[in-house]
C-alpha positions in Angstrom: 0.0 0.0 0.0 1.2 3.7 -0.4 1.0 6.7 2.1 -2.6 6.8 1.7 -3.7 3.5 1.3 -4.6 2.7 -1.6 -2.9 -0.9 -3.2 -0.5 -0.5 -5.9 -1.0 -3.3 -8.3 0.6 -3.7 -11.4 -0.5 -4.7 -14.7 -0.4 -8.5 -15.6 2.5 -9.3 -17.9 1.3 -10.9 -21.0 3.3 -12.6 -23.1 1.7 -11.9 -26.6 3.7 -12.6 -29.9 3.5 -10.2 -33.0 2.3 -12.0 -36.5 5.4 -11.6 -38.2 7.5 -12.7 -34.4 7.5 -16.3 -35.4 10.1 -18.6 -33.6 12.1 -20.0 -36.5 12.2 -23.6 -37.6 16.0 -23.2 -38.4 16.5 -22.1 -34.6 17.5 -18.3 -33.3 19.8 -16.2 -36.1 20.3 -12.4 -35.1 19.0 -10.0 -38.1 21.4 -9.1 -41.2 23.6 -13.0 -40.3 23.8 -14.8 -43.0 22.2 -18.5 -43.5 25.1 -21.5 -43.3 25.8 -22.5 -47.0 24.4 -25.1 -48.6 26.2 -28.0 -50.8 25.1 -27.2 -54.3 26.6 -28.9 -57.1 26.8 -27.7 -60.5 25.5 -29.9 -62.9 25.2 -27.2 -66.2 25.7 -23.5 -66.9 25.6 -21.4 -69.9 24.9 -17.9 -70.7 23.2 -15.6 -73.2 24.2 -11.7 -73.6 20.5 -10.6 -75.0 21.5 -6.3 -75.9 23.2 -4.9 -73.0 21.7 -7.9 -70.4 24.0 -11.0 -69.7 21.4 -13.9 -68.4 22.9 -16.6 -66.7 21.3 -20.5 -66.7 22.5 -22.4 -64.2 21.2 -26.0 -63.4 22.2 -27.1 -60.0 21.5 -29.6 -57.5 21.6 -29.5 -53.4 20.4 -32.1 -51.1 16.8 -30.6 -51.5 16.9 -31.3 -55.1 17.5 -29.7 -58.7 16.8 -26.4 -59.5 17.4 -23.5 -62.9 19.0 -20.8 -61.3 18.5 -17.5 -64.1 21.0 -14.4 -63.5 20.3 -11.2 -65.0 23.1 -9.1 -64.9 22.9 -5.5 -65.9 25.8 -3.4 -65.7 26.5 -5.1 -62.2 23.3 -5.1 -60.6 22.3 -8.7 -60.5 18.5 -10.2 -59.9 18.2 -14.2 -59.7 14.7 -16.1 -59.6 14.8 -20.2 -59.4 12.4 -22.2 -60.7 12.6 -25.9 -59.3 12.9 -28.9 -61.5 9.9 -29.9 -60.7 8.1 -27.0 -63.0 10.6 -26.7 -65.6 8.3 -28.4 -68.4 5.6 -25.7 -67.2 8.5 -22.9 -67.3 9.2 -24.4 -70.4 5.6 -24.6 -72.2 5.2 -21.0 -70.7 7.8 -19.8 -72.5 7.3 -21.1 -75.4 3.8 -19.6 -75.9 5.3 -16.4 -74.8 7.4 -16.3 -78.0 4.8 -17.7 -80.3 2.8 -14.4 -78.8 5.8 -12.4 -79.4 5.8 -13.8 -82.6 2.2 -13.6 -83.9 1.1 -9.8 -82.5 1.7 -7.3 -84.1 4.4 -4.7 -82.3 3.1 -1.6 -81.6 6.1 0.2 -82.1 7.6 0.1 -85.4 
């Protein structure tokens, strides 16, 4: 109690977790630390330099599986996507009926 008699209580301590303050599967890593590497092996690579772009192909393999790993490289700046093996017949068919597109609309600019 305080000097007039009134109890002092404090509030309950909750322990509440914010939505994007998951515990991680892969265990505690501070912000910014990089991940441990992973064995991937090199199975293929070639490149293609498309007008002032250099792209990359790169078929790998790690103990999760294969995987097309396509580099865009523009005057240094890099961006990567991989698309597993699994949909590389997809990526594939995709593609393909993007260049048919390409080839059967007519450009807008001449």
């Amino acid at each position: 109690m305080d000097a007039v008699g009134i109890a002092e209580t404090a509030p309950p301590q909750r322990k509440c977790m914010i939505s994007n303050d998951r515990p991680s599967p892969h265990g505690h890593r501070p912000y910014g630390t990089p991940k441990p590497p992973v064995n991937e092996e090199t199975l293929k690579t070639d490149k293609v330099q498309i007008e002032r772009k250099t792209f990359v192909l790169t078929l790998k393999e790690n103990p999760r599986g294969r995987f097309l790993r396509i580099t865009e490289d523009v005057g240094g700046r890099r961006d990567t996507i991989i698309v597993p093996s699994t949909g590389l017949e997809d990526f594939k068919k995709l593609l393909d009926e993007m260049v048919k597109a390409s080839n059967e609309i007519p450009s807008k600019n001449p």
